[in-house]
C-alpha positions as CSV (number, residue, x, y, z in Angstrom):
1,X,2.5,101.9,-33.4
2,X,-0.5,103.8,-34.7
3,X,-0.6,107.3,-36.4
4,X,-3.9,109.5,-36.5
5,X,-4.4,112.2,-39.3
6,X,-8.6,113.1,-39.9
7,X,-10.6,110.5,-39.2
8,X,-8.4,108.0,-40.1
9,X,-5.9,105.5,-38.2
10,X,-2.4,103.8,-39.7
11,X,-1.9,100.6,-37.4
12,X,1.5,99.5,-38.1
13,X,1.8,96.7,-36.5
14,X,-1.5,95.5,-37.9
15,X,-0.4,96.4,-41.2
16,X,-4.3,98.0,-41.4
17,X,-5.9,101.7,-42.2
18,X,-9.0,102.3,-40.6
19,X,-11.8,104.8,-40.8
20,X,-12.8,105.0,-37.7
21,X,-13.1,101.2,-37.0
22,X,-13.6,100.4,-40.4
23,X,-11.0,99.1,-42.5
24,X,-9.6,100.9,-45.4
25,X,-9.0,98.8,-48.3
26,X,-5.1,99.1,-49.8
27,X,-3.2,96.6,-51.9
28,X,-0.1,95.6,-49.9
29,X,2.3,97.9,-52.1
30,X,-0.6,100.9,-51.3
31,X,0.0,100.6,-47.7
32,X,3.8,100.1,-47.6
33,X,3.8,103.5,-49.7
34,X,1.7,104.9,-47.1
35,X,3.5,103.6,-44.3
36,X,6.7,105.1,-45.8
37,X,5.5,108.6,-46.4
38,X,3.6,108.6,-42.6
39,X,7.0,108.0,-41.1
40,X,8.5,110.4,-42.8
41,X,6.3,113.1,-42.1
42,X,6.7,116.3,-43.5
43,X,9.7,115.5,-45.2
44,X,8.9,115.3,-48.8
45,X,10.7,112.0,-50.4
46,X,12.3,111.7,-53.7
47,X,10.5,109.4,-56.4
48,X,13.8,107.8,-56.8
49,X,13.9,107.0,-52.8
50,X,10.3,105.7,-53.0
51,X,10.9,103.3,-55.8
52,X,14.2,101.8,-54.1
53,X,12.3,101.2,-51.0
54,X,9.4,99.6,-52.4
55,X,11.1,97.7,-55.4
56,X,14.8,96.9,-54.2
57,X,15.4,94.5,-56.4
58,X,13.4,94.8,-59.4
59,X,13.3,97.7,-61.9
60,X,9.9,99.4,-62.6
61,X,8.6,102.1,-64.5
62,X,7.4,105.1,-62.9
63,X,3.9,105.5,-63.3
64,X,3.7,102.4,-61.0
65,X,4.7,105.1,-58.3
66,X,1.9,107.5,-59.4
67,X,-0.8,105.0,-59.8
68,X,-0.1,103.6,-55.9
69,X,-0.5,107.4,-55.0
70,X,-3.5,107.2,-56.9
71,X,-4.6,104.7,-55.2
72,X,-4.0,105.8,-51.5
73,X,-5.4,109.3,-52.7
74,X,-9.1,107.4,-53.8
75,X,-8.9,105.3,-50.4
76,X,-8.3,108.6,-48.2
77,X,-11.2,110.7,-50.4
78,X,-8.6,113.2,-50.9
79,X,-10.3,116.7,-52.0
80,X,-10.0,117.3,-55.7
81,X,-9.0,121.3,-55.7
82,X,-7.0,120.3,-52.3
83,X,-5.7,117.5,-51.7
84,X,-5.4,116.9,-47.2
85,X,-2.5,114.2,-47.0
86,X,-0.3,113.5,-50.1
87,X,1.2,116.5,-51.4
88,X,3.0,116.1,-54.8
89,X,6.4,117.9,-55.0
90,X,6.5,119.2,-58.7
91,X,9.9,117.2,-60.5
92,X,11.3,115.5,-57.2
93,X,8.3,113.3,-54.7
94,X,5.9,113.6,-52.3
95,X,5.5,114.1,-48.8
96,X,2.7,113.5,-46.2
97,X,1.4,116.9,-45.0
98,X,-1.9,117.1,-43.5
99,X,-4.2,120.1,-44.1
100,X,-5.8,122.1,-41.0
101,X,-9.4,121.1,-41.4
102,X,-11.6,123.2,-43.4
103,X,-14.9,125.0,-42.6
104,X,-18.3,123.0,-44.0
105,X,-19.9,124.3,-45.8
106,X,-23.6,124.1,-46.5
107,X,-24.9,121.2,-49.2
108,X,-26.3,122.6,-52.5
109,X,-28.9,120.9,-54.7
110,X,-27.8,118.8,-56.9
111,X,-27.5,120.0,-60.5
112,X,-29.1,118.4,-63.9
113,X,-26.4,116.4,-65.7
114,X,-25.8,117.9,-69.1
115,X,-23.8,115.8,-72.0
116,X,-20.8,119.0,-72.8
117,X,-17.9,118.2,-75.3
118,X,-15.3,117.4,-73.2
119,X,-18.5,114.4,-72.3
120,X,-18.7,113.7,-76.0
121,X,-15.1,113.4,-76.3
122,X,-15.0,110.7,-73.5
123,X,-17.7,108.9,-75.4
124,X,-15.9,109.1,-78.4
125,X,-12.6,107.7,-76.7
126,X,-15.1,104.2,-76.1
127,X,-14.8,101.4,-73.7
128,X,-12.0,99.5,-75.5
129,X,-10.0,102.9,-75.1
130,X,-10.7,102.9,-71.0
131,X,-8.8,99.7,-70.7
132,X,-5.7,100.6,-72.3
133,X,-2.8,101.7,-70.6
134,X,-3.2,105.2,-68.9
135,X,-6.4,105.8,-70.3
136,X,-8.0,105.6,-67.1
137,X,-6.2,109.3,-66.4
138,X,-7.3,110.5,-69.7
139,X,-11.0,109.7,-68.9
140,X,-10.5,111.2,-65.7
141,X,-9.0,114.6,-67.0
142,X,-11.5,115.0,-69.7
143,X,-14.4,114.7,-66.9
144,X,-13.3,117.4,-64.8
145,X,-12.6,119.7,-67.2
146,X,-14.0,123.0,-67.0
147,X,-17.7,123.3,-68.8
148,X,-17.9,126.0,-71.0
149,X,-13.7,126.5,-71.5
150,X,-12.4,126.8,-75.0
151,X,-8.9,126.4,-74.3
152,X,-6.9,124.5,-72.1
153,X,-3.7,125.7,-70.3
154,X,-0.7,123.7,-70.3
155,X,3.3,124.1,-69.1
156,X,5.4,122.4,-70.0
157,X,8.5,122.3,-66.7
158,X,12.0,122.0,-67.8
159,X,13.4,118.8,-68.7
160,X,15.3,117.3,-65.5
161,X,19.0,116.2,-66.2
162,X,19.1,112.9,-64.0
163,X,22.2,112.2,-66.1
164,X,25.0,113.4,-63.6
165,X,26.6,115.2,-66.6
166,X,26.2,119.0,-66.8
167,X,26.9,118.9,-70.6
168,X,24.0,117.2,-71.1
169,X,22.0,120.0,-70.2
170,X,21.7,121.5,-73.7
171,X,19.8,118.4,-74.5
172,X,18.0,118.4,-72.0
173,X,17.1,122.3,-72.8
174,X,16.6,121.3,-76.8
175,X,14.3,118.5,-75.4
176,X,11.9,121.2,-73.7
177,X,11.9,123.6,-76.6
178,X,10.8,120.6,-79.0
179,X,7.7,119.6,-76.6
180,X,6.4,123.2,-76.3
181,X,7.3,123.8,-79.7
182,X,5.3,120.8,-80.8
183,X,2.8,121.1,-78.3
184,X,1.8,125.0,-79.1
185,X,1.5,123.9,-83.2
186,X,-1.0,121.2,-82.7
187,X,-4.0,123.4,-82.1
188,X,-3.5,126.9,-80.7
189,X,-7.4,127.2,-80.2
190,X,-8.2,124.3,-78.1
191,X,-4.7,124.7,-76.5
192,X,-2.4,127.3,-75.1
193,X,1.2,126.5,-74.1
194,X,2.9,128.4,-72.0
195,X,6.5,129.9,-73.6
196,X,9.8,128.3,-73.3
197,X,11.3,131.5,-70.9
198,X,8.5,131.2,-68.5
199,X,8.8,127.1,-68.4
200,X,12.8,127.6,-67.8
201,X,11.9,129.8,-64.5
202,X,10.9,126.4,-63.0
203,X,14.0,124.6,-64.0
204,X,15.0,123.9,-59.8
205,X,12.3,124.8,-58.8
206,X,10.5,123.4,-55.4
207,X,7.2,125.0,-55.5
208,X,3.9,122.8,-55.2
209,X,2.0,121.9,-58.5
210,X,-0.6,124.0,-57.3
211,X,1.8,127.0,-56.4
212,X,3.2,126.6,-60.4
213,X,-0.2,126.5,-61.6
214,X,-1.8,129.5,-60.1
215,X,1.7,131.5,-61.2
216,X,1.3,130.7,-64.8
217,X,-2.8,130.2,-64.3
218,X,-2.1,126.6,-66.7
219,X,-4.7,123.6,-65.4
220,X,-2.0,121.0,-66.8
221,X,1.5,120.7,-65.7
222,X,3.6,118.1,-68.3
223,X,7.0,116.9,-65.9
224,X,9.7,115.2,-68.3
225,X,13.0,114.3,-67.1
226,X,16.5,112.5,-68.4
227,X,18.5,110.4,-66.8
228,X,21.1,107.9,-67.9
229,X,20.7,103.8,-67.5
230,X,24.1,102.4,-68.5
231,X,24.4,102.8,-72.2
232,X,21.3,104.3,-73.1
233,X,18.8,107.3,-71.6
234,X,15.8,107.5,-70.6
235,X,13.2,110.2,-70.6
236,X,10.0,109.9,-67.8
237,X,7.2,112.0,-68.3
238,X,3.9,112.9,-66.3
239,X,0.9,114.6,-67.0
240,X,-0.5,116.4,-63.6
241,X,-3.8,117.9,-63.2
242,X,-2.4,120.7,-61.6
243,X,-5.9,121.1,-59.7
244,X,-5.9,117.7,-57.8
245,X,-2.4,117.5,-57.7
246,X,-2.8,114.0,-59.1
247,X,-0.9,112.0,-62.3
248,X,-3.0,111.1,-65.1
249,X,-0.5,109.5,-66.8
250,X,3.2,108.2,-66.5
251,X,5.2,106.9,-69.1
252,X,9.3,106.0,-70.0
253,X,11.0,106.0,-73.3
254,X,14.6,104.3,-73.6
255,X,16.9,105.1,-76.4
256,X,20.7,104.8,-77.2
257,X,22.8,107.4,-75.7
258,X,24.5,108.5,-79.0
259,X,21.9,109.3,-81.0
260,X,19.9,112.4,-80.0
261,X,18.4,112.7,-83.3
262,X,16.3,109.2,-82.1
263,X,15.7,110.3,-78.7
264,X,13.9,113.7,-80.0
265,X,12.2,112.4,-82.9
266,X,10.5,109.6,-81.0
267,X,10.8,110.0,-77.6
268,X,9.4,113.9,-77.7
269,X,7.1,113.2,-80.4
270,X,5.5,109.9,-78.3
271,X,5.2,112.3,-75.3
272,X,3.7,115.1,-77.1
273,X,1.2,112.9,-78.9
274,X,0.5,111.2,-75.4
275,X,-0.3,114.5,-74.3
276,X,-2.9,115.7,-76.8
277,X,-4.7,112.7,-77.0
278,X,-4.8,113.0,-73.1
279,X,-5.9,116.6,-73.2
280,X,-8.6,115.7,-76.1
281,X,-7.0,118.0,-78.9
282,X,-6.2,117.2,-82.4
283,X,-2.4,116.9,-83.0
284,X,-3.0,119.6,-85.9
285,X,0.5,120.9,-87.1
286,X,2.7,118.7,-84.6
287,X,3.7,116.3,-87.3
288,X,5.1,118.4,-89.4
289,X,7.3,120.4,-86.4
290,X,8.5,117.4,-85.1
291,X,9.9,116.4,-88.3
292,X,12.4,119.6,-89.4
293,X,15.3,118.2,-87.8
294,X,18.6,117.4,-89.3
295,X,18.7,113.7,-90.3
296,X,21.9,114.0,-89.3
297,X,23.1,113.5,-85.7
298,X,25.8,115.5,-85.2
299,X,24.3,118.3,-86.8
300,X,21.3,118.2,-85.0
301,X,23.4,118.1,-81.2
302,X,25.3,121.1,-83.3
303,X,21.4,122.8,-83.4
304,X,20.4,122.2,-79.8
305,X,23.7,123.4,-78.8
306,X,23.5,126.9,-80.5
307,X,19.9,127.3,-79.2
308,X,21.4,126.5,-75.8
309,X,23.7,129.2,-75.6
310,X,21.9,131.2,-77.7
311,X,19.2,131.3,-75.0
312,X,21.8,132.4,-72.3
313,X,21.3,136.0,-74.1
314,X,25.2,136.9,-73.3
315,X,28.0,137.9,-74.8
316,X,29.8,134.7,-75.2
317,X,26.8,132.8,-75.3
318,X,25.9,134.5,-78.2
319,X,29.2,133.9,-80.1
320,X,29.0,130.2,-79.1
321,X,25.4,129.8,-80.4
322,X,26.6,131.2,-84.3
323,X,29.8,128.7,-83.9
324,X,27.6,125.8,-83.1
325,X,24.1,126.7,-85.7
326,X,27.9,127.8,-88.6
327,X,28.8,124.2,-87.7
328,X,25.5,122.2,-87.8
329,X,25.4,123.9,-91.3
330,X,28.5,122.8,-92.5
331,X,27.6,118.9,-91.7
332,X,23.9,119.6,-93.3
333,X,23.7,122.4,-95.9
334,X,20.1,121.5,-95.9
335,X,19.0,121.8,-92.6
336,X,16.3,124.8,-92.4
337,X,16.7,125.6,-88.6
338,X,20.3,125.6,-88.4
339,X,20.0,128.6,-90.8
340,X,16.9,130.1,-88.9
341,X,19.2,129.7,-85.6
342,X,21.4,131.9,-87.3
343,X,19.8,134.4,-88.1
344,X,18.3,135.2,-84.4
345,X,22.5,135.1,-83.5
346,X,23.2,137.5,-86.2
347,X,20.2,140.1,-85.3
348,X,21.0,139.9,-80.9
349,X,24.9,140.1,-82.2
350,X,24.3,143.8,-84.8
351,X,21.0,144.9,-82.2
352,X,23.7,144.5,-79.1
353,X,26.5,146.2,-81.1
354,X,28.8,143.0,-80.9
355,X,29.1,143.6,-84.3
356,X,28.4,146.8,-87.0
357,X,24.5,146.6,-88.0
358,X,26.4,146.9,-91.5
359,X,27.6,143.0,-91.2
360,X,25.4,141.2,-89.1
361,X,22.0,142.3,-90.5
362,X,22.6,141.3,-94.0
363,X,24.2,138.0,-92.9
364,X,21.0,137.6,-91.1
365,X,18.6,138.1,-93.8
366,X,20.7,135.7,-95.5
367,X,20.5,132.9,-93.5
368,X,16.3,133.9,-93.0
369,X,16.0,133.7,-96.4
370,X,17.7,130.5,-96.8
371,X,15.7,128.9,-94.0
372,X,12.5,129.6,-95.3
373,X,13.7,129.1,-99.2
374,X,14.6,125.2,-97.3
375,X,11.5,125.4,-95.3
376,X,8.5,128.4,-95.8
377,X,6.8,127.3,-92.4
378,X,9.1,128.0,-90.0
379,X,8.0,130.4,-87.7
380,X,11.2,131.7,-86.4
381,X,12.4,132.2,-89.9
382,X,9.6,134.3,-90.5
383,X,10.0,136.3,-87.6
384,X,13.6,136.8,-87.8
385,X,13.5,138.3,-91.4
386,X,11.0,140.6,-89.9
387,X,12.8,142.0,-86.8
388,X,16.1,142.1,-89.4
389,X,14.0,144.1,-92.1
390,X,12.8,146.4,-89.6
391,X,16.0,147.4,-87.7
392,X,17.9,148.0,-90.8
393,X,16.4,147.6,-94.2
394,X,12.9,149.6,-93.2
395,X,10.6,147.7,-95.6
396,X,7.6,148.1,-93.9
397,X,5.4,146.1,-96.3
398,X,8.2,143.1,-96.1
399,X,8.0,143.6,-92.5
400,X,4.2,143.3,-92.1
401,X,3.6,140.6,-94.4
402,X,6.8,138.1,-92.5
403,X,4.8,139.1,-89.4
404,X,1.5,138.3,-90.4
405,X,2.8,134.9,-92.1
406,X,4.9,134.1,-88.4
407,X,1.5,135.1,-86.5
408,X,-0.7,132.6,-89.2
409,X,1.7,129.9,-88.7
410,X,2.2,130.2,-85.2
411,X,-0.1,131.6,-82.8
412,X,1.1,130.5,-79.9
413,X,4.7,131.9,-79.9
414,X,5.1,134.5,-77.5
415,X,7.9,136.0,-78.8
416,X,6.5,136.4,-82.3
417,X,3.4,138.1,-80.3
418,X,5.8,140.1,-78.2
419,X,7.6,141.3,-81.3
420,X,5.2,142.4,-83.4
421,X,3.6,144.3,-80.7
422,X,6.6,146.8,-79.8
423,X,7.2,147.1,-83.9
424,X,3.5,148.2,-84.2
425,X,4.2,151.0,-81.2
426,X,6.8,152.3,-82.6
427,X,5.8,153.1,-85.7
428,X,2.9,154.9,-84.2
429,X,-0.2,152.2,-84.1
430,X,0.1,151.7,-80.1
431,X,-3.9,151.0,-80.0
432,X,-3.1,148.3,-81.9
433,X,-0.3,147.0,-80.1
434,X,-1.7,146.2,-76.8
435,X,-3.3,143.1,-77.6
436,X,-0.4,141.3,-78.7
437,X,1.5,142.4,-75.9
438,X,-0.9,141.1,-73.8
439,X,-1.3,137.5,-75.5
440,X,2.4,137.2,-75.2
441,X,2.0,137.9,-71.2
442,X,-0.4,135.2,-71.0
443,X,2.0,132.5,-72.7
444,X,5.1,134.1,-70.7
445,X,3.7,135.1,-67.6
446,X,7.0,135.2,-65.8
447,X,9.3,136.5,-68.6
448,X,11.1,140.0,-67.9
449,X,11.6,140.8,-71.3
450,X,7.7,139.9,-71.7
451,X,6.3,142.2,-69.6
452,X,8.8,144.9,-70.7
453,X,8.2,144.6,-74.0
454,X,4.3,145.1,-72.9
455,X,5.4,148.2,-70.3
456,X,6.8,149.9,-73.7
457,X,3.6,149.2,-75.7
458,X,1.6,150.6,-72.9
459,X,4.1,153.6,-72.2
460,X,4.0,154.3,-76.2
461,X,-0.3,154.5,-76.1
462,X,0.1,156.5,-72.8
463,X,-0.9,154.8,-70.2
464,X,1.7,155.7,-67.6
465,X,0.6,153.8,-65.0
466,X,0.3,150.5,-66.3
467,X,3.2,151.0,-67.9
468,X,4.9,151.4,-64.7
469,X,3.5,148.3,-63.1
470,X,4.8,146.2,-65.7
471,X,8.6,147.2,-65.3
472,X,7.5,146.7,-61.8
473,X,6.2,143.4,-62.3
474,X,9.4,143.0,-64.6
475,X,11.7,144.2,-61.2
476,X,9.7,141.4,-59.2
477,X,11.0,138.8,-61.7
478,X,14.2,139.7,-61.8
479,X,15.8,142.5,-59.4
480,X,18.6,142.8,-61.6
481,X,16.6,143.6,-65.3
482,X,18.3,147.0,-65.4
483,X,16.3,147.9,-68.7
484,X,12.8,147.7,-67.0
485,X,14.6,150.2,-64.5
486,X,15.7,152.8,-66.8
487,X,12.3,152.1,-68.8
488,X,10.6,153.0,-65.7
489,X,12.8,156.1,-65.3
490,X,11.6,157.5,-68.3
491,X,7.7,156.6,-67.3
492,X,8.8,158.6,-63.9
493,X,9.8,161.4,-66.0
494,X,6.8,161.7,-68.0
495,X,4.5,162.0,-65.1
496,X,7.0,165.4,-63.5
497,X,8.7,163.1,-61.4
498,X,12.0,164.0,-61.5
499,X,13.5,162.8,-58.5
500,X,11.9,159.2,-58.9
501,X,13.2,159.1,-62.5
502,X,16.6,160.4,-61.8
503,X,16.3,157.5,-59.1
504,X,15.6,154.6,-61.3
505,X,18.2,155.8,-64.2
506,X,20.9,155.8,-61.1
507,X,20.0,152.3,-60.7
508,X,19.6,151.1,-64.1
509,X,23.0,152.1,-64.7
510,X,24.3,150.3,-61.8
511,X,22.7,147.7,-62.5
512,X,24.0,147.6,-66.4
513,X,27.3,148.6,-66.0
514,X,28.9,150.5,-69.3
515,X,25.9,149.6,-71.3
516,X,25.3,152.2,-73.9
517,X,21.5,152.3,-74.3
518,X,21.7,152.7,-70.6
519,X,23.9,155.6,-70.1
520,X,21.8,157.4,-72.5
521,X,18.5,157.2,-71.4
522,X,20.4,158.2,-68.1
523,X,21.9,161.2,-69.8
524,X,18.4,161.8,-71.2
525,X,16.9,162.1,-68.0
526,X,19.5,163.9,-65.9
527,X,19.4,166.7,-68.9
528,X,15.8,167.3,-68.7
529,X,16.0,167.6,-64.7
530,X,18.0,170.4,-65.4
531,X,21.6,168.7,-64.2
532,X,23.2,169.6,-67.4
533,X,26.9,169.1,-66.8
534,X,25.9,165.5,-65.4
535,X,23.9,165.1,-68.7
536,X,27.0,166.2,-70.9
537,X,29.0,163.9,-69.0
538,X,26.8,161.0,-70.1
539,X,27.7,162.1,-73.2
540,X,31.3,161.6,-73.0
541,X,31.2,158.0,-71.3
542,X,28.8,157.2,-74.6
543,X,32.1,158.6,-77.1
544,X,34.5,156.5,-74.6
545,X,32.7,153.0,-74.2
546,X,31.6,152.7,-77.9
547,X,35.5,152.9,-79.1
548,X,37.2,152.4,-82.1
549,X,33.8,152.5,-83.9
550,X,32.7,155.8,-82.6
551,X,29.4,156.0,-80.5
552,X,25.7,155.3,-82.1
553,X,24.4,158.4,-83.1
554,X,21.0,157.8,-81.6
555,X,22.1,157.2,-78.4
556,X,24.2,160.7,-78.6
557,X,20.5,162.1,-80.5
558,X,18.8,161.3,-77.2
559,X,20.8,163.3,-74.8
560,X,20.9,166.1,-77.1
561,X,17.7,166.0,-77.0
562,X,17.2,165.9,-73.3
563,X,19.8,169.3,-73.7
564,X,17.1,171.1,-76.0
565,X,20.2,171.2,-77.9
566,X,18.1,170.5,-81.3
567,X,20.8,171.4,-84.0
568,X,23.2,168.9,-82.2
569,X,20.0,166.3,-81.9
570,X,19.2,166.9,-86.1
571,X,23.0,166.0,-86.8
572,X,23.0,163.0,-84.8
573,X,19.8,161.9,-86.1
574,X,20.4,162.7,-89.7
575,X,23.9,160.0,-88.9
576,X,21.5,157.8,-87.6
577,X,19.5,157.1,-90.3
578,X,22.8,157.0,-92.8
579,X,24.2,154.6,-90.3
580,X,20.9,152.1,-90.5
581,X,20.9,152.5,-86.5
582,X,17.9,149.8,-85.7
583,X,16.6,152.2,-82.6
584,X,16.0,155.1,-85.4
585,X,12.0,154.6,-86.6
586,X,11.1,154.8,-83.0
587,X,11.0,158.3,-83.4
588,X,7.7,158.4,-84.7
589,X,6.0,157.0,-81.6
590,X,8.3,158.0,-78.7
591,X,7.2,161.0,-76.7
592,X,11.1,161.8,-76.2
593,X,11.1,163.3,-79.9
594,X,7.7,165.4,-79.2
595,X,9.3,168.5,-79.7
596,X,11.2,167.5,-82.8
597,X,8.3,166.9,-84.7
598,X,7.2,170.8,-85.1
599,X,10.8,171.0,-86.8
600,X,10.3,170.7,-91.0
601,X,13.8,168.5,-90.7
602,X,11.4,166.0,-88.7
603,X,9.2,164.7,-91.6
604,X,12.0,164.6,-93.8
605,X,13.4,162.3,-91.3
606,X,10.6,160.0,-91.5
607,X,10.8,159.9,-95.2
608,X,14.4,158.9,-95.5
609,X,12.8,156.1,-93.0
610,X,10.1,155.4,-94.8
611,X,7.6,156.3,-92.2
612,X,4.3,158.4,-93.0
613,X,4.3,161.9,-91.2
């Protein structure tokens, strides 16, 4: 049997590739692998499958796999930027698909060598360093790397549970967080990571490297999974220049099964370091974040399992993650990120209403403060206390100078980034904003609440339209994001579109369900398109949902103001501030208040606030 792809033939029974008629070296393991993924054609094969069919009887590491598909991918002269035959399939295989052929096109002159730094670095590296293990991938990466870049993009895909056990997954979740985390510390200039929300949107995924790359516009792709061998797990990891398609390095960490703690502090650490040294940049801060875990086992499975659920962003998720951070406390009073955990539950429990603003928010600046008295570098800390200061204590100097220290000591985090920019919009420095929102797109490229956040920062500095193509771009994400909707409405009803606004505000609520800050902006918009009783019923479903605790008085401030009902709008307000209701100093930047701010009761609004005029 013989098989023809390009110019070349696979003679089966000769056990022989061929250019033409001249023979293709392969080592005998090279070929079989060949001969495997030829039969199989298009069907893209597990690297499980592969290994089993080539090794039956022995047990080998992985990056055996990728250096045989390294080698078949030299013998066929596979293009670099598109590979014609062996196809990577991002966190499962590979699969033999052969490209349509593509035009020629004309030769250019050669150009003049230069010596650049990614050169110097591979000179530095030395020869003793190209004969170790995996270096040859390293010396390979750092030669193709874009002249003239500053900064490299990396993502880092969601750990794979090979385990078979669901529960595992929170580890396998915490394992991701502490790569990126340790990843985006190291050296933010040389090296931007790419946020934990975006990396989770790949989690089953089955899109090419390539396809992944070109979404989150990263060069570098790091795959990691878990899986369980008897007594113990094992995490695989793979560094894939996402350009070629091809694995510069492969490695395999075993530790015991009961002891998390071990498999994070050296088995994420090894592969992080692996990773930097591959990518050429200084480990910087990495150190330092991979050591601010609980010493303590229990207590640190305790941690991963409250940022777990705490990253499910739901109502029970959220009341699981503060059992599980209250709990890792209790077994290690001294443990700094249980307490910063803690205070993120607390702020998503008072800024949801789950619980009175009144409880949570001082809880929360407890536990920040505690955190950062334990540990003054944590980022999250920092930005917690921050969010918490500025939804209910209104200490704008505290509140600039936890941001600045959260933005200083971590650069990279998107969410810090994201943060900061909607706080600097609403309290009326929009101009300002925009870049921040920005950076945090480019780390969370596929985020909803990323590009959200940025839609409000642009809507806030007036620029309508690309305000609405973010909550577009936010829709795209996720179909079902009912904020961006009624966001959106509000953009529609800015530029006299009524009808399109009503529209989106219809469907945000659908979409929402009985979600206060929903039904308001609804009743907002239905009162200033002139359907007043529909408006004043908006303001009844707001008294009924938010029972026993009576409704928030901004929400009811909103519709009144919709109404041109500005008495009714003043009282609610005036409750608003005595009430500490977080959404209150966004009156200073929001358009919706624009015709409050003639009013003398205005300004002294903004001084009870704290807010300049």
């Amino acid at each position: 049997m013989q098989v023809s792809f390009g110019e070349f033939v696979l003679d089966f029974e000769s056990r022989e590739l061929r250019r033409g008629v001249e023979p293709v070296r392969l080592s005998p393991k090279a070929l079989q692998l060949l001969q495997i993924l030829v039969s199989e054609r298009p069907r893209a094969l597990s690297k499980a499958d592969l290994q089993d069919r080539l090794w039956p009887d022995t047990f080998v590491v992985e990056k055996n796999l990728a250096n045989l598909i390294s080698e078949i991918r030299e013998a066929l002269g596979e293009d670099r930027l598109e590979p014609r035959f062996i196809r990577t399939v991002p966190r499962y295989g590979y699969a033999f698909r052969e490209a349509a052929p593509q035009p020629e096109e004309p030769k250019r002159a050669a150009q003049p060598f230069s010596v650049g730094r990614w050169q110097l670095v591979a000179l530095a590296l030395g020869t003793a360093a190209l004969l170790a293990s995996g270096a040859y991938g390293a010396w390979r990466l750092l030669r193709t790397a874009p002249a003239g870049k500053d900064r490299v993009m990396l993502a880092v895909l969601p750990f794979q549970n090979m385990t078979g056990d669901p529960d595992q997954q929170y580890l396998c979740d915490g394992l991701t967080e502490e790569m990126i985390a340790q990843l985006a510390a190291a050296d933010p200039a040389r090296l931007g990571v790419i946020a934990r929300t975006s990396a989770m949107h790949y989690r089953d995924t089955t899109k090419r490297a390539d396809e992944i790359a070109r979404e989150l516009q990263v060069e570098y792709l790091l795959e990691t999974s878990l899986r369980r061998v008897g007594d113990r797990v094992r995490v695989t990891a793979q560094l894939i220049d996402a350009r070629t398609e091809s694995h510069l390095w492969a490695e395999q960490y075993d530790r015991d099964v009961n002891d998390p703690l071990s498999l994070q502090r050296d088995a994420a650490a090894a592969v992080a370091g692996r990773t930097l040294s591959s990518l050429g940049v200084s480990a910087g801060n990495r150190q330092a974040q991979g050591e601010r875990h609980s010493s303590n086992s229990a207590a640190y499975e305790h941690y991963l399992r409250g940022r777990f659920y705490w990253a499910k962003d739901t109502i029970d998720g959220l009341h699981k993650a503060r059992d599980n951070f209250q709990k890792a406390i209790e077994l290690d009073p001294s443990y700094a990120r249980a307490y910063s955990g803690l205070a993120d539950t607390y702020a998503l429990l008072g800024s949801y209403g789950l619980m009175p603003i009144g409880e949570s928010h001082p809880l929360g600046r407890k536990a920040a403060l505690k955190a950062l008295a334990l540990d003054e570098s944590l980022v999250d800390a920092h930005r917690s206390l921050a969010a918490i200061t500025a939804d209910y204590y209104w200490d704008w100097q505290e509140v600039d100078r936890h941001y600045a220290r959260a933005l200083a000591l971590g650069p990279n985090d998107a969410t810090t980034l994201s943060f900061y920019g909607f706080y600097l919009a609403y309290t009326g420095r929009p101009a300002e904003a925009v870049p921040f929102a920005e950076q945090a797109c480019r780390l969370d490229p596929v985020s909803p609440n990323a590009r959200t956040t940025r839609g409000s920062v642009l809507q806030l500095a007036g620029r309508f339209d690309d305000a609405l193509r973010e909550f577009e771009e936010a829709l795209a994400l996720d179909a079902n994001f009912s904020l961006a909707q009624a966001l959106a409405g509000l953009v529609y009803l800015q530029k006299a579109m009524p009808d399109r606004a009503i529209a989106a505000a219809q469907k945000a609520r659908d979409l929402g369900g009985p979600r206060p800050d929903i039904i308001s902006v609804h009743g907002y918009i239905l009162a200033r398109a002139g359907r007043r009783d529909d408006a004043m019923k908006a303001l009844e479903d707001l008294r009924r949902l938010n029972q026993p605790r009576g409704p928030s008085p901004f929400q009811m401030a909103l519709v009144y103001v919709g109404l041109d009902d500005m008495d009714r709008a003043f009282e609610w307000l005036d409750k608003a501030v005595d009430a500490r209701n977080w959404e209150t100093p966004m009156i200073k930047a929001n358009p919706i208040f624009e015709r409050l701010r003639s009013d003398p009761r205005f300004p002294a609004l903004l001084r009870r606030i704290g807010l300049p005029d």
